[in-house]
Structure formats: structure tokens, C-alpha cells
C-alpha positions in Angstrom: -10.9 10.8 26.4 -10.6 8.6 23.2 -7.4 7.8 21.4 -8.9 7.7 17.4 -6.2 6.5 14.4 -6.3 7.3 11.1 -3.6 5.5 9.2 -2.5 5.7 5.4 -4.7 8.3 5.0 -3.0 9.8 1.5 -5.7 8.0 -0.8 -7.8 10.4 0.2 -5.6 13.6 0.0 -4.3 15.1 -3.6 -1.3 14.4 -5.3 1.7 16.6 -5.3 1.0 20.2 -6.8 -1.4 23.2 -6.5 -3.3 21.0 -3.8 -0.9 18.8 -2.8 -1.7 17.5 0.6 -5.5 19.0 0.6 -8.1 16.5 1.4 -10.3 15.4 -1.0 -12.8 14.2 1.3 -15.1 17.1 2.9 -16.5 14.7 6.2 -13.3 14.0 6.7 -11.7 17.5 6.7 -14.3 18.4 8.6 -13.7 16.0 11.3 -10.1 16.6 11.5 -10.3 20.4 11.5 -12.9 20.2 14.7 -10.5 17.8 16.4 -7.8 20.2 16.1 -10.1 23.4 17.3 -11.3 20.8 20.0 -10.8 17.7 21.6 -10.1 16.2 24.9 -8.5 13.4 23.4 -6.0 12.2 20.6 -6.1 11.7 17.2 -3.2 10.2 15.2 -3.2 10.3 11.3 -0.6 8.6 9.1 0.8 10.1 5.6 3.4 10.0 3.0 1.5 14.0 2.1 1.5 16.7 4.9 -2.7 17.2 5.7 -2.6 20.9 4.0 -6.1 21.4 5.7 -4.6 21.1 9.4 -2.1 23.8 8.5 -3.6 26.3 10.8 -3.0 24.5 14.1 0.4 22.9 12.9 2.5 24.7 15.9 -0.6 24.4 18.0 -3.0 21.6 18.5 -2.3 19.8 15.6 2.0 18.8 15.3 3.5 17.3 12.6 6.0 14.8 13.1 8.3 13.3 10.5 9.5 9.7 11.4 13.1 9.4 10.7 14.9 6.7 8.8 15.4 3.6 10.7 19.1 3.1 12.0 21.7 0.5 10.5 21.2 -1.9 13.2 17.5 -1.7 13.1 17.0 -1.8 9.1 19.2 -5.3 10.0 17.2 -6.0 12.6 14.0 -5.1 10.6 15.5 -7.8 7.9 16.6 -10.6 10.3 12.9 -10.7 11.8 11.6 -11.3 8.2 14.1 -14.8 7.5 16.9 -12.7 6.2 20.3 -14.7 6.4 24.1 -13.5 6.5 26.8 -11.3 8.6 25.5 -8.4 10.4 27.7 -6.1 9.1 25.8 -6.8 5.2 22.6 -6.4 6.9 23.6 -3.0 8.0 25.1 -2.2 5.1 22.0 -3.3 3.2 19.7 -0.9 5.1 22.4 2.3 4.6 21.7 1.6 1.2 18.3 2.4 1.1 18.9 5.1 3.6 16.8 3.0 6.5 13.5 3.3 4.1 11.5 0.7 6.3 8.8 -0.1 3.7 11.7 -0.9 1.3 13.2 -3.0 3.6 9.9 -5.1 4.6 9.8 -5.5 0.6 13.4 -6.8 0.6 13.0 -8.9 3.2 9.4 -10.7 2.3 11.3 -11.1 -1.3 14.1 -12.6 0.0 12.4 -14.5 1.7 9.9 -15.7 -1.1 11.9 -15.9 -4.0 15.0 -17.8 -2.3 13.5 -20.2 -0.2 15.4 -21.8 2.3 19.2 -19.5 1.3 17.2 -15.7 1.9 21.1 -14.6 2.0 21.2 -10.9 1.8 23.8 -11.0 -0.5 20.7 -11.7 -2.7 19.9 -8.7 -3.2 21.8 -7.3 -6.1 18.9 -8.7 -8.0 17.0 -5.0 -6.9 19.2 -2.9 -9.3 19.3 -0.3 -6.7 20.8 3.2 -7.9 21.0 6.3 -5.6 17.2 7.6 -6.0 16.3 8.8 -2.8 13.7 6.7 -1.5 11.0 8.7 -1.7 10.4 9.5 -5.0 9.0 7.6 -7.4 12.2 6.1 -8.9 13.0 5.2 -5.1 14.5 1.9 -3.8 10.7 0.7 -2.7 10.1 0.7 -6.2 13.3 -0.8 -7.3 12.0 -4.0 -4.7 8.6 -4.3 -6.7 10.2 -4.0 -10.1 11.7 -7.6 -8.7 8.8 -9.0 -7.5 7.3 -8.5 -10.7 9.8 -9.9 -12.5 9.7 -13.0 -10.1 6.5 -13.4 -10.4 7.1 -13.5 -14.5 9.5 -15.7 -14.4 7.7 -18.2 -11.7 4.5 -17.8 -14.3 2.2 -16.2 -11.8 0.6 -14.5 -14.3 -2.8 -14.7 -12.4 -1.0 -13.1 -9.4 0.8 -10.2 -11.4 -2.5 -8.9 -13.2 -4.4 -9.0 -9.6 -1.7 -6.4 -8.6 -1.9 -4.3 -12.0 -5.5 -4.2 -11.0 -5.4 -2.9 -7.5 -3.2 0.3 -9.3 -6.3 1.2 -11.2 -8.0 2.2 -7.9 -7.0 5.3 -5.8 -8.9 3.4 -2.7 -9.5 0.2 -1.6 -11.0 -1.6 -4.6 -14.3 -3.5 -3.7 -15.6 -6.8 -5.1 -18.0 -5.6 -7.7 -15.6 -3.4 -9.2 -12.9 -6.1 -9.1 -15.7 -8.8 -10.2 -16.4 -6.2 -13.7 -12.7 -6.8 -14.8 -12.8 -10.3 -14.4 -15.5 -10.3 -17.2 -14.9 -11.1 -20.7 -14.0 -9.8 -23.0 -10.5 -8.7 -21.7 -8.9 -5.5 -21.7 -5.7 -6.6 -23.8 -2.3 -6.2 -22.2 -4.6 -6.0 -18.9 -7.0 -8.5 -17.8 -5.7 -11.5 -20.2 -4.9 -13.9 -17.5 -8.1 -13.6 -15.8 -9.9 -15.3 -18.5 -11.9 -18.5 -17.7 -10.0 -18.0 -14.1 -12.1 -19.9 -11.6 -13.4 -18.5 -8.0 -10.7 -21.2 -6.4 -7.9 -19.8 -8.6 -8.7 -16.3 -8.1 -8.9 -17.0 -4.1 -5.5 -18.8 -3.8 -3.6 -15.6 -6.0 -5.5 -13.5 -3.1 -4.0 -15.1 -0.4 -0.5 -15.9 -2.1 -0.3 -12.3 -2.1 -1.8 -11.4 0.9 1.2 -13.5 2.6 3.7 -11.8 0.8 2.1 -8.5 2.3 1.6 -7.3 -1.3 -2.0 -7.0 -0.5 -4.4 -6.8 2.7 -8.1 -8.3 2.4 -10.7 -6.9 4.9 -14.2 -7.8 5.6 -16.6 -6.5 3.0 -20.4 -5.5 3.7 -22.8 -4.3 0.9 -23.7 -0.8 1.0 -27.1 0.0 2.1 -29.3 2.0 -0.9 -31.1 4.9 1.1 -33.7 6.9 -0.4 -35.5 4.4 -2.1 -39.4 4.3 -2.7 -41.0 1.7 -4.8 -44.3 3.2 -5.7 -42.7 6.2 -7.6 -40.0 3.5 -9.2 -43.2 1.3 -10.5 -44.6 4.3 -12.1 -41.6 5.4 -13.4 -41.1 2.4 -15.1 
């Protein structure tokens, strides 16, 4: 009996539309679709995209469960946690207006928190231009929350900062040091990489963790990937 979790696993799915939802990644499909045929134990995945593939066993061996929005006193309470200051009654009223989104709120709150120092006063948060997208789509509250963090970042001149997160959008999985290394190389990609020239290692490795603190990013151990396959006689002769 093993208890196995998958979480965030949309990078690997399709975007919405003919295969919204489907896997992209064959192992994986065929690991989840033998778990749902058989398994005496549990496997949890997490999604923003229903897993098309799992379909099949949806009202059987494989449920789906939507997580509902996160009540008014636990948005508040979600906020408070993170340093967020002021009457209870604003905090509520500050997660019914993003409908109890709890990423947005963890944005908010880490913002807050961030840009305002030691007065994180929820009536701060006017500075998010919210409207009444729903927040799941892509003009959402979430995104309403980083459109401020980039424009804090602007205005603090953390250019170094900004252009690491404009990079991490190019990649649809978590980007590895090698690629990130590439686009750190002159010349620049204008309007892109600008900031990163002459950047040294120490400079680079303080944005990191200045973002990894804001829990804009998450850094994880990185190994090499071992080449298989390989035979050096036949490569000499090639060559």
C-alpha cells in the first residue's frame, strides 16, 4: 500500500482546446492509466486541467474532485498568517473579492508584505486594480497581483529580478541551469535578457533567492543527466 503524489502536474498536459487536458507525456499516461485499472494504493494528482486520459474511470477508480474557494474567514485567515494587518471584517472582504482564489491571496499577502514593510495594511491593496474577471482566467485577480509585483519590482529597480521571472515564462517545465546559463550569454536578446549583461554569479544568486522568498520561484536540487548509449570507438571513427 503506497500513497504516491503528483502535484502541479498541468506542465505536462495540453492547453485548453481539441486536447485540452490530454497528457503530453506517454510514461506518464501510462502510469496513471494502470493505477486507475489497478492499485492497492493511492495516488493523488494536482491540476488547474482535468487529466482527459483518466476519463474512463472518472465515476470509478479514478474521482475528480474540485477544491472549492476558500471561505471569507479563511481567505483572512490565509492573509493574517502572511503579515497582513487591519480589521477583520477588510480581510474578509478582501478575500470575497477575489472569490476565496487562494493562490491570489498568497500573492496579496507576500506583496503586502514585501512592498510595504512594516504597515502591510490590507487597505493596501487598491494598488492590484482588481476588476470582476473571474479568477480563473487569464485576466483573473492572480494575475492582477503579479501585474503589481512587476511594477514594484520596476519601480524598486530590480531589473535583474524582473528579467529572471520573464525567463522562467519561456519554459513550459522547470527550466534547468544550462538552459538558463544560454540566456545569460551575450549578446542579449533586446527587450529580454538586457539586464543580465556582465551580471555576476553573486548577483544572479541573491535575485534567486530574493525571489525564492517572495515565493515567486522554488529552486530544487539539480543533478546532470546521465548520456546512455554512448561508445567511443565508433565516435573516434566517426570523427
Amino acid at each position: 500500500r503506497t500513497l504516491l503524489l503528483l502535484d502541479g502536474v498541468e506542465p505536462l498536459q495540453h492547453p485548453p482546446g481539441t486536447e485540452g487536458g490530454y497528457l503530453k507525456e506517454e510514461p506518464l499516461k501510462a502510469l496513471l492509466n494502470s493505477l486507475a485499472q489497478y492499485s492497492p494504493g493511492l495516488c493523488l494528482v494536482t491540476t488547474r486541467e482535468r487529466v482527459a486520459d483518466l476519463a474512463t474511470w472518472r465515476d470509478t477508480t479514478a474521482p475528480e474532485w474540485r477544491l472549492d474557494a476558500l471561505s471569507d474567514v479563511a481567505g483572512a485567515e490565509v492573509l493574517r498568517a502572511l503579515g497582513v494587518t487591519g480589521p477583520q471584517e477588510e480581510l474578509e472582504r478582501a478575500s470575497r473579492e477575489v472569490k476565496g482564489h487562494a493562490l491570489t491571496l498568497s500573492l496579496m499577502g507576500r506583496y503586502l508584505k514585501a512592498a510595504f514593510g512594516d504597515n502591510p495594511d490590507i487597505a493596501r491593496r487598491d494598488c492590484f486594480q482588481f476588476t470582476e474577471a473571474d479568477a480563473e482566467t487569464l485576466n483573473g485577480h492572480a494575475l492582477r497581483v503579479i501585474a503589481a509585483y512587476e511594477r514594484w519590482l520596476e519601480s524598486e529597480d530590480r531589473r535583474v529580478e524582473l528579467t529572471i521571472l520573464r525567463l522562467l515564462g519561456l519554459f513550459a517545465r522547470p527550466a534547468e541551469p544550462d538552459c538558463l546559463s544560454a540566456l545569460r550569454q551575450p549578446p542579449a536578446i533586446p527587450g529580454l535578457t538586457d539586464a543580465l549583461t556582465g551580471v555576476p554569479d553573486a548577483k544572479w544568486n541573491i535575485a534567486v533567492t530574493n525571489l525564492e522568498e517572495l515565493d515567486l520561484v522554488q529552486t530544487l536540487p539539480w543533478e546532470a543527466k546521465k548520456i546512455r548509449g554512448y561508445n567511443k570507438g565508433p565516435a573516434k571513427l566517426a570523427l
